[in-house]
VEXDREN-2710 file (C-alpha; in Angstrom, 1 decimal):
% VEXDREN-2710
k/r/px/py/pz
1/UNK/-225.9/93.7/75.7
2/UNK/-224.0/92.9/72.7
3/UNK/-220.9/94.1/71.3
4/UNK/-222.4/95.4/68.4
5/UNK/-225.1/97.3/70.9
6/UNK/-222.9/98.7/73.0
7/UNK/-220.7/100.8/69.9
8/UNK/-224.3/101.9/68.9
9/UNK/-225.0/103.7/72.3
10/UNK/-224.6/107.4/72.6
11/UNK/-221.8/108.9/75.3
12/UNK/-224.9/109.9/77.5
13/UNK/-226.2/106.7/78.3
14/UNK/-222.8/105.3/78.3
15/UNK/-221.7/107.3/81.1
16/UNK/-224.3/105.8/83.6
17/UNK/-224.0/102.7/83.0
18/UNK/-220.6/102.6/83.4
19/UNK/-220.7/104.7/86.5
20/UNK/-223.3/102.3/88.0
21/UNK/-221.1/99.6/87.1
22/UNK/-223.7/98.2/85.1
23/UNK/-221.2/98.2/81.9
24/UNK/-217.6/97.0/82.7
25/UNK/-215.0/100.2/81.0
26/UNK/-213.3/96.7/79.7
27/UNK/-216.2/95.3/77.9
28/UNK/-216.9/98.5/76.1
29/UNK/-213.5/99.3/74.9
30/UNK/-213.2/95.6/73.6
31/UNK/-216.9/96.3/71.9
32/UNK/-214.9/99.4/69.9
33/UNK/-211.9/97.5/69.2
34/UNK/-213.4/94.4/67.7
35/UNK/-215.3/97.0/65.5
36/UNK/-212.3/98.8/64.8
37/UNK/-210.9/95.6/63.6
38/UNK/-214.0/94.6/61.8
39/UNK/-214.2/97.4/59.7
40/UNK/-211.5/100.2/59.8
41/UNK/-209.3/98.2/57.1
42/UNK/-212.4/99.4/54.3
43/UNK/-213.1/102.7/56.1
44/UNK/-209.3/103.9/56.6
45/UNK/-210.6/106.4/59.8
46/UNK/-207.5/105.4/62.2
47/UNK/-203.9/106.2/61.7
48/UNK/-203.4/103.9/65.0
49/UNK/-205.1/102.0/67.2
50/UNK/-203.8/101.7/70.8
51/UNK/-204.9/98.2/71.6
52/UNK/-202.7/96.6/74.4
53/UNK/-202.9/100.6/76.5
54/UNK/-206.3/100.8/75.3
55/UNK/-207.0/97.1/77.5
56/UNK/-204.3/98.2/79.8
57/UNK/-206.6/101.4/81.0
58/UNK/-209.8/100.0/80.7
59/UNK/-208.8/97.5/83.6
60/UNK/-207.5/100.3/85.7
61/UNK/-211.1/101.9/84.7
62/UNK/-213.0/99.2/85.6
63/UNK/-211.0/98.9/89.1
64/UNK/-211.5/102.3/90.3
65/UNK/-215.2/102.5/89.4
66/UNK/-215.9/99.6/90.8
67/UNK/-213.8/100.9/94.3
68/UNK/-215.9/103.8/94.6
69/UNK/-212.6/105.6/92.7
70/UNK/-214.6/107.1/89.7
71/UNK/-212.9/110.6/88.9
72/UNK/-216.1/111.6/86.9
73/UNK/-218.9/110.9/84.7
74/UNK/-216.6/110.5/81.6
75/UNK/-214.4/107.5/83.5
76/UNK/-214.3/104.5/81.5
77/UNK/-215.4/106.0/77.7
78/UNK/-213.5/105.7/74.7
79/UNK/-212.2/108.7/72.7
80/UNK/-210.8/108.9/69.6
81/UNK/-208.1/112.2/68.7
82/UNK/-207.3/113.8/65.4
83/UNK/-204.0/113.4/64.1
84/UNK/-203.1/116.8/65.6
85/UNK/-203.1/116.4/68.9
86/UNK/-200.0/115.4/70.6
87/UNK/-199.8/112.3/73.2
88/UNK/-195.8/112.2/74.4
89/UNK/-194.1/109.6/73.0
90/UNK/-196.4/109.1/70.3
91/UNK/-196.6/109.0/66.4
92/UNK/-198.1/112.8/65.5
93/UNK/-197.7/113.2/61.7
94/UNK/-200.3/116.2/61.0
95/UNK/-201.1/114.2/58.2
96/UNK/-198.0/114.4/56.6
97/UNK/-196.0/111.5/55.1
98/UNK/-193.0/113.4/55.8
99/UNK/-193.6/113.4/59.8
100/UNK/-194.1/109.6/59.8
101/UNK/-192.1/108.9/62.6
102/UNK/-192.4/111.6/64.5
103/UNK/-193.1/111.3/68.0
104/UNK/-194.4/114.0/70.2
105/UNK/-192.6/115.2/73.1
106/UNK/-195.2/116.8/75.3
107/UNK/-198.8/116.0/75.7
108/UNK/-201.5/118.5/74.5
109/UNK/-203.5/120.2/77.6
110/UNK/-206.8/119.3/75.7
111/UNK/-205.8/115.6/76.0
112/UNK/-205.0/115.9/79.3
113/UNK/-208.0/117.0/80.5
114/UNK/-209.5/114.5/78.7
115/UNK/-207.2/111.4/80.3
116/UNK/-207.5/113.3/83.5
117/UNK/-211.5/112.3/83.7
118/UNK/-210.8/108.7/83.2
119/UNK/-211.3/109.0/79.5
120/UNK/-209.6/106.1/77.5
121/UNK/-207.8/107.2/74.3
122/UNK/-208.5/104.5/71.3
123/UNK/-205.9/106.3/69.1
124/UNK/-205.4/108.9/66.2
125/UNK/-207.7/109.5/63.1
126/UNK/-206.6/110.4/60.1
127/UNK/-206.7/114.4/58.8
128/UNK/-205.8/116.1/55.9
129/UNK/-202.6/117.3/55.5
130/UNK/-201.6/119.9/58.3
131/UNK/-205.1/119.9/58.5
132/UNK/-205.5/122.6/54.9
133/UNK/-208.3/121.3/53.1
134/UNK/-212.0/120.7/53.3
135/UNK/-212.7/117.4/51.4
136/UNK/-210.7/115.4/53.4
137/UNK/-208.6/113.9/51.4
138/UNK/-205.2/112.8/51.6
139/UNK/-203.2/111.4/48.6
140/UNK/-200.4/110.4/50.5
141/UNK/-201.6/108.7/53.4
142/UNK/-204.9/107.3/52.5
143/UNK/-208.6/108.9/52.7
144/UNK/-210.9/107.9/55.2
145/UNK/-214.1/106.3/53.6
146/UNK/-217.1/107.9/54.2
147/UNK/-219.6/105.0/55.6
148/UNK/-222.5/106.3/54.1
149/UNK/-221.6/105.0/50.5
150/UNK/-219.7/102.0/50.9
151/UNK/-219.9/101.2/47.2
152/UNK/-218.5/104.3/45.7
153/UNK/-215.6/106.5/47.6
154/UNK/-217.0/109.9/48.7
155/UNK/-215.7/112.9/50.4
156/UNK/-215.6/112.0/54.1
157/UNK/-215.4/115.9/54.6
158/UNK/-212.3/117.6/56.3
159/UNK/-209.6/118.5/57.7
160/UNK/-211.1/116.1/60.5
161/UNK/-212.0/113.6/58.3
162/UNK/-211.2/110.1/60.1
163/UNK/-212.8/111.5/63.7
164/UNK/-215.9/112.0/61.6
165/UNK/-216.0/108.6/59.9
166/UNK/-214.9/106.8/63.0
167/UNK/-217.9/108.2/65.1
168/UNK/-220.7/107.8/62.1
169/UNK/-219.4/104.1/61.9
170/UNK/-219.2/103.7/65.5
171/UNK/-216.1/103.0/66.0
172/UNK/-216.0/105.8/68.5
173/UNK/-218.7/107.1/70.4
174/UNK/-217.4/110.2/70.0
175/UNK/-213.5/112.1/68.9
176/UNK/-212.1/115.6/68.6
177/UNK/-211.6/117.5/65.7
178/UNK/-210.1/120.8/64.8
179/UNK/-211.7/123.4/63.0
180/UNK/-210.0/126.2/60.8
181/UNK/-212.4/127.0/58.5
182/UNK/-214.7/124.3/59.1
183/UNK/-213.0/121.2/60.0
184/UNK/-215.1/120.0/62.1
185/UNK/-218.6/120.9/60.7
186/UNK/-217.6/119.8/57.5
187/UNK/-216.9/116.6/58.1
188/UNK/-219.9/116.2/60.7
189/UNK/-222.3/117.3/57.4
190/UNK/-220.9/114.7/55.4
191/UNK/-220.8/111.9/58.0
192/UNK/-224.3/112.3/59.3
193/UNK/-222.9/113.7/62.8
194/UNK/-222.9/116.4/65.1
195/UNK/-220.1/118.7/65.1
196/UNK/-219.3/121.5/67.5
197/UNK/-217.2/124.4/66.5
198/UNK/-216.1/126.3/69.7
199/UNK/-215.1/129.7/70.3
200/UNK/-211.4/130.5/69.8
201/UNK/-209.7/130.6/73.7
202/UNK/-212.3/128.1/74.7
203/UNK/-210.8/124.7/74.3
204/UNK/-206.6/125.0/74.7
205/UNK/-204.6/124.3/71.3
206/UNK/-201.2/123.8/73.3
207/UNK/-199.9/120.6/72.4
208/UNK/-202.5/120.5/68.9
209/UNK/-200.2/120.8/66.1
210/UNK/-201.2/124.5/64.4
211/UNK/-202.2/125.3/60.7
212/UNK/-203.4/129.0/61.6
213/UNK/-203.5/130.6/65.5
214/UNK/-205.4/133.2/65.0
215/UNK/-208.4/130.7/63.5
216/UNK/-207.7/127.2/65.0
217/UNK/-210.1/126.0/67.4
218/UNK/-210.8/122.5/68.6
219/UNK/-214.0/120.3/69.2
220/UNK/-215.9/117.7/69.8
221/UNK/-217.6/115.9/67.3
222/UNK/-220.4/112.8/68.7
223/UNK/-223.6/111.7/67.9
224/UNK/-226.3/114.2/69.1
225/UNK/-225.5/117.5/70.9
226/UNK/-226.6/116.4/74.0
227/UNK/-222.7/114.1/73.6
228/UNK/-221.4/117.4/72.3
229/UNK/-222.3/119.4/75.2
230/UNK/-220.8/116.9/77.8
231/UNK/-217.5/116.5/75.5
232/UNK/-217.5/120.3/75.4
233/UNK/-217.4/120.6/79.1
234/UNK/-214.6/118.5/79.8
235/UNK/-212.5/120.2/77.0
236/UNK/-212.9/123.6/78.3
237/UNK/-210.1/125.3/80.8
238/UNK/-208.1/128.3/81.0
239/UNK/-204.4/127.2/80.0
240/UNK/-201.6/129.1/80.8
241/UNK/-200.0/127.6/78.3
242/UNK/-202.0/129.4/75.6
243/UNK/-202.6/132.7/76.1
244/UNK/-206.0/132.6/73.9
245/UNK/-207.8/130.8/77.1
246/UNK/-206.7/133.6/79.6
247/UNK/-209.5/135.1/81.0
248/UNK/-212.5/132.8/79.5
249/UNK/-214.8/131.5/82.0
250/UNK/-216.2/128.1/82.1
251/UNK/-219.2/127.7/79.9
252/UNK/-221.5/125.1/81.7
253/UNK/-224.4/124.3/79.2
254/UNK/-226.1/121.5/80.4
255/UNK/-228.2/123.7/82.8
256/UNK/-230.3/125.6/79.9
257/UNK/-229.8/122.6/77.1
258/UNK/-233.1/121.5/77.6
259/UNK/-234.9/124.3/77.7
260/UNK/-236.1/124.5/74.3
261/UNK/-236.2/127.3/71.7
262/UNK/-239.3/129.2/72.5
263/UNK/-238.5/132.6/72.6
264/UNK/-235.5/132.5/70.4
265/UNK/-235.0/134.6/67.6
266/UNK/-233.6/132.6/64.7
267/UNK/-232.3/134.4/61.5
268/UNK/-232.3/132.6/58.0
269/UNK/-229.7/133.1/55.8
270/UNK/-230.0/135.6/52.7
271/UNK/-231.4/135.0/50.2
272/UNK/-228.3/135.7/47.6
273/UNK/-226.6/132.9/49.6
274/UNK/-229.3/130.0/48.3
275/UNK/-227.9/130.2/45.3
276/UNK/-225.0/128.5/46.3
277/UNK/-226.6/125.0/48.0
278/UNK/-228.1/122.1/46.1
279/UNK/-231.7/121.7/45.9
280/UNK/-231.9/118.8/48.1
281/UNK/-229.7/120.9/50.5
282/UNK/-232.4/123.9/50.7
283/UNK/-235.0/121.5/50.9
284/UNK/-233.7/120.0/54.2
285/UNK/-232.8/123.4/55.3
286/UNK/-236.0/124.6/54.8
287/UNK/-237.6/121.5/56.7
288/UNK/-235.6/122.4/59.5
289/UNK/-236.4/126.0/59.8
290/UNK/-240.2/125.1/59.8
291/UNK/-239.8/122.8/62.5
292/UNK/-237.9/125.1/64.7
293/UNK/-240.7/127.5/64.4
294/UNK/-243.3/124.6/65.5
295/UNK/-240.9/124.2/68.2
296/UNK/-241.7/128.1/69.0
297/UNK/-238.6/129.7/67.9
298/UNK/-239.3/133.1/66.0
299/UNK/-237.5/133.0/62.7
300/UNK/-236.7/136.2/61.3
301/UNK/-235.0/137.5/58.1
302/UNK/-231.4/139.5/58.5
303/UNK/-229.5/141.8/56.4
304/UNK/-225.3/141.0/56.4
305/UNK/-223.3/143.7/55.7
306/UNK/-220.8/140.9/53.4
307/UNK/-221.4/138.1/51.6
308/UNK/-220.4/134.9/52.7
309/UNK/-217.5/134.4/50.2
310/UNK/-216.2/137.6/50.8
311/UNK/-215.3/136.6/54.4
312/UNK/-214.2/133.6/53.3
313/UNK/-211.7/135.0/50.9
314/UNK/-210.5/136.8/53.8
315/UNK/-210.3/134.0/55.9
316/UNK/-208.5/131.8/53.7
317/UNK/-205.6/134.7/53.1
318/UNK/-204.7/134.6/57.2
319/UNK/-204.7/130.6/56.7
320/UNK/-202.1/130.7/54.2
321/UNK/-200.0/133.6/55.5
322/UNK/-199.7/131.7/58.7
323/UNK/-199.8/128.5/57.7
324/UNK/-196.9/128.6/55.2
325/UNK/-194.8/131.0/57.9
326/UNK/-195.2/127.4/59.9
327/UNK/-194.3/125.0/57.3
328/UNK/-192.2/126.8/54.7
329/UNK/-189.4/124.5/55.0
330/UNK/-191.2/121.5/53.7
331/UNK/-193.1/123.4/51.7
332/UNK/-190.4/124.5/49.6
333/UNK/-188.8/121.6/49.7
334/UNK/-189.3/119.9/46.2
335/UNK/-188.5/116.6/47.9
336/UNK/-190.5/116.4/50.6
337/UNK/-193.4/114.4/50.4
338/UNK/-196.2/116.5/50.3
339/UNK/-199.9/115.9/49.2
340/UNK/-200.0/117.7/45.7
341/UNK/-203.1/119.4/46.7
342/UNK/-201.9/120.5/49.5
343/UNK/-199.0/122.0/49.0
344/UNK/-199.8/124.8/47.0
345/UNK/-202.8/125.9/49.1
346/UNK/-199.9/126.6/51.6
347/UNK/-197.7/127.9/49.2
348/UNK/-199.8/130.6/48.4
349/UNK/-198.8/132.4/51.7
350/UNK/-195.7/132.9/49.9
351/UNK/-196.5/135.4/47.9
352/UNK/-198.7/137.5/50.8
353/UNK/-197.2/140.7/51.5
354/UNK/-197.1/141.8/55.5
355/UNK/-199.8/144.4/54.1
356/UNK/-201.5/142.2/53.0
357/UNK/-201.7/140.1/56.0
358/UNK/-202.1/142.8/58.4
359/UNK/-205.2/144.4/56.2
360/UNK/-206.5/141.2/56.3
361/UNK/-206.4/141.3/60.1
362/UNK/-207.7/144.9/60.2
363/UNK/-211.0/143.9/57.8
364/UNK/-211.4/140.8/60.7
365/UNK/-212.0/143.2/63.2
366/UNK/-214.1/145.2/61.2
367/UNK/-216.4/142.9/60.1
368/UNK/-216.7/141.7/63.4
369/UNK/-217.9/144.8/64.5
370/UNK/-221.1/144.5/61.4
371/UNK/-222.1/141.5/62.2
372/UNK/-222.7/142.1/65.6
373/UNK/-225.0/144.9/64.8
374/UNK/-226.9/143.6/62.2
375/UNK/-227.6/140.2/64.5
376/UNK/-228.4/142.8/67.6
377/UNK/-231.5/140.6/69.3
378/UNK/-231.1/137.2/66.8
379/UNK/-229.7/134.4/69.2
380/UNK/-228.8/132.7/65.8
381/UNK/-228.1/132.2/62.5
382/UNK/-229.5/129.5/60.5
383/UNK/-227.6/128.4/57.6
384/UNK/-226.8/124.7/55.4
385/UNK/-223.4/123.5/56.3
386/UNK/-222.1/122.1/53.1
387/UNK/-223.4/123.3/50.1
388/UNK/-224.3/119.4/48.4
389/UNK/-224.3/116.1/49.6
390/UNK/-220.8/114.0/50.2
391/UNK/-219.0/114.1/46.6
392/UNK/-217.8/111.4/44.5
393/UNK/-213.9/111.9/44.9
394/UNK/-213.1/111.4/41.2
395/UNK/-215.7/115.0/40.9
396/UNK/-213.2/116.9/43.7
397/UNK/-212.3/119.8/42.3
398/UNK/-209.4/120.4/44.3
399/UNK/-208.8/123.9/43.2
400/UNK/-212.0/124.7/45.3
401/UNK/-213.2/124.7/48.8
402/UNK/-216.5/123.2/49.9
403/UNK/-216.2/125.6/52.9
404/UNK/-218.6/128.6/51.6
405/UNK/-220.8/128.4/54.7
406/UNK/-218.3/127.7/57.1
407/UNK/-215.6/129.9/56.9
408/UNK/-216.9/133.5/58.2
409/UNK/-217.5/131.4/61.9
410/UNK/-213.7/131.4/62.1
411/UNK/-213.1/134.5/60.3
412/UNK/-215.4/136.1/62.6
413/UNK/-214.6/134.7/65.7
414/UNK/-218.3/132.5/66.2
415/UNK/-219.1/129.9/67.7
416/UNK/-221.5/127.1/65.6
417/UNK/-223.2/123.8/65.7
418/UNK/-223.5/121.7/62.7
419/UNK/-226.8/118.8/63.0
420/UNK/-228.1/116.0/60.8
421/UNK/-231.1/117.7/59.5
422/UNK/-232.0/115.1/56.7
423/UNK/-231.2/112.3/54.2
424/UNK/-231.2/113.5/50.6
425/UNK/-232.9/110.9/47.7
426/UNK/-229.3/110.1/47.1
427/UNK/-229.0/108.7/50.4
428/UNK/-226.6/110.6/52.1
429/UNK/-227.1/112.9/55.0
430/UNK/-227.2/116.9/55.2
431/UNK/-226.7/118.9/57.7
432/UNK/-227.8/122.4/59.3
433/UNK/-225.7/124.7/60.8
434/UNK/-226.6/126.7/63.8
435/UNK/-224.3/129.7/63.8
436/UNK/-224.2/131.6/67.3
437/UNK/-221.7/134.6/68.6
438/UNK/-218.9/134.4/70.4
439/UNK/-218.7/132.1/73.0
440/UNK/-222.4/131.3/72.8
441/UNK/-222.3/127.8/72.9
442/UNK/-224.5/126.5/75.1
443/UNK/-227.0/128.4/73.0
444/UNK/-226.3/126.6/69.6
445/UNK/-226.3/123.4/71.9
446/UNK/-230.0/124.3/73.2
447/UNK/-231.2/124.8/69.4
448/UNK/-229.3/121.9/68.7
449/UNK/-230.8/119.7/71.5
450/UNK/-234.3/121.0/70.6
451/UNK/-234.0/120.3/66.6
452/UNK/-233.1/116.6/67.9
453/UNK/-236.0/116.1/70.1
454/UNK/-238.6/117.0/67.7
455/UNK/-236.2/114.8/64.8
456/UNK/-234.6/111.1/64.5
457/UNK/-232.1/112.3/61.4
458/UNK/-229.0/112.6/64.2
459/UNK/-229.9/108.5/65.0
460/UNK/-229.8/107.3/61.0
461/UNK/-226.8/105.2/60.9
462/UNK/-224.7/104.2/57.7
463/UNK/-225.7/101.1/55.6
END
């Protein structure tokens, strides 16, 4: 096996070889590094690579597994973190050219968990800044490249934006993300990924830098759902430490995600929101609702009491209200130097009233309340995850969001899966998203996990 093989195999088939001791942890982390070296200078993914600690643990990997000292089926495989998630003693800038140099002092639990299982931390990936924007962009500190068009600079999506280049160019099998109004499934649209958007209270965000509590949720984002699922499980964990996680039971999906989707009762989205996706978009989307009935799923038609944008509008009021309550000091501080884009989607929360805030809270709860009657008996709803194709950045229209299909699974406390579903004449990939209720998971992971048996687009590779 090659190096160049090896950074090409999912998570799944990593884990047994290395547990067989058929793949040494040290030769597989060397595999990511050397491609890290090879290409990360063009695709920008990484903040910072852990090289010498990265070697360090793969030794002590390789050691254990081969003394019969393997602390699970994750021991020995890379991971890549978002720029969010604090490591003590480490660089954790949120993105932020004015947190540089600052180093964490504690350890997030969701890392933990994850160097717990023998996982081995390659380093930090680039986000936008305090994660508030879904292009993924960064002015300041760089924007990851998105692989798929290595000619012409593109939206890499966002806020997770260098965890979703670095696993499309394999230079990861697999990293978290966050996901606040779809930082994670943006990004996994635009990359040709998979993206998993958990429940909030089912993966711990103590020690994961905040942009809004009430709507941040972390996730894994890998190659195929089948990576997600398995990522997924060793992220989960009630956290006293977070008081979201009390009382949330482990979510074990791997026994059903095989089952298929006969019997499911899949919704499409409404009509009024087609209007709003490319033509090459729908046309995937509409491929991938066809196959999903062959597959036997039943897919039905719903009525929403809202419109998408509606919610979103919503949505993006309790981001700003919290978010600038968390970072009005550099905010309003003329010197600090902020990305210009950013700033004033924070700033914004300046000028919300507590009323405002509070109503906005009220409407939530609400609205939660409609959309669990009108998707009474639908196990999910079927919907694009970015409205186009990966932009140009020069046609960014900053003033926008390219979240319209994303943002009521926050808002409305979902859970959702976004899947390569095709590759548009343009060349880049789209991307279906599989919207299920609260703490539903392993059930968008089963749809997911079907859609990829019956279809190759989550194996296309950039270039």
């Amino acid at each position: 096996m090659t190096g160049q093989d090896l950074t090409l195999l999912p998570a799944h088939e990593l884990s047994p070889l290395l547990q067989s001791a058929r793949l040494s942890p040290v030769e597989l982390t060397e595999a990511f590094l050397a491609r890290i070296a090879q290409h990360d200078a063009k695709l920008h993914s990484f903040v910072e690579v852990y090289g010498e600690e990265v070697r360090l643990a793969a030794r002590a990997a390789e050691a254990a597994i081969r003394a019969g000292h393997a602390v699970g089926p994750l021991h020995g495989i890379p991971v890549a973190l978002k720029d969010l998630v604090e490591l003590e003693g480490k660089v954790v800038t949120g993105g932020s050219e004015a947190w540089k140099a600052r180093r964490a002092t504690r350890t997030a639990t969701l890392a933990r968990k994850l160097l717990a299982q023998g996982m081995i931390v390659l380093g930090k990936t680039h986000t936008v800044e305090f994660a508030m924007g879904g292009w993924g962009t960064n002015s300041v500190r760089g924007t990851p490249w998105n692989p798929w068009d290595l000619q012409r600079a593109r939206t890499p999506g966002g806020s997770s934006s260098g965890s979703g280049v670095a696993v499309a160019a394999a230079l990861a099998p697999w990293a978290i993300g966050t996901d606040t109004g779809g930082s994670v499934r943006l990004p996994a649209s635009w990359c040709g990924i998979t993206g998993l958007k958990t429940t909030i209270g089912r993966v711990s965000t103590h020690g994961v830098l905040p942009l809004s509590p009430t709507l941040d949720t972390p996730g894994p984002m890998a190659r195929s759902a089948e990576d997600a699922a398995l990522l997924y499980v060793a992220l989960q964990g009630e956290d006293p430490q977070d008081p979201h996680t009390r009382g949330v039971r482990f979510d074990d999906p791997m026994p059903t995600l095989k089952r298929g989707v006969r019997g499911l009762r899949l919704a499409r989205m409404p009509q009024g929101e087609r209007q709003f996706a490319s033509a090459d978009v729908l046309a995937a989307y509409d491929r991938s609702l066809a196959d999903l009935e062959r597959l036997g799923a039943e897919i039905v038609d719903v009525r929403l009491p809202f419109l998408f944008a509606d919610v979103a509008a919503y949505n993006l009021r309790i981001m700003a209200a919290e978010s600038y309550a968390l970072y009005r000091e550099l905010i309003d501080d003329e010197r600090a130097p902020l990305d210009p884009h950013v700033r004033p989607r924070i700033a914004a929360g300046r000028g919300l009233s507590a009323q405002a805030y509070i109503e906005a809270l009220q409407v939530r709860e609400d609205m939660k309340r409609q959309y669990a009657a009108a998707m009474e008996g639908i196990d999910a709803l079927l919907t694009p995850t970015t409205m186009t194709t990966a932009l140009p950045l020069e046609e960014v229209d900053q003033a926008k969001a390219p979240a319209h299909y994303t943002r009521f699974g926050n808002f409305l406390d979902l859970c959702a899966l976004a899947v390569p579903n095709g590759i548009a004449p343009d060349g880049l990939p789209t991307s279906l998203q599989v919207v299920c209720g609260g703490y539903q998971e392993a059930t968008a992971l089963r749809i997911g996990w079907a859609y990829q048996q019956a279809t190759d687009w989550h194996q296309r590779r950039p270039g």
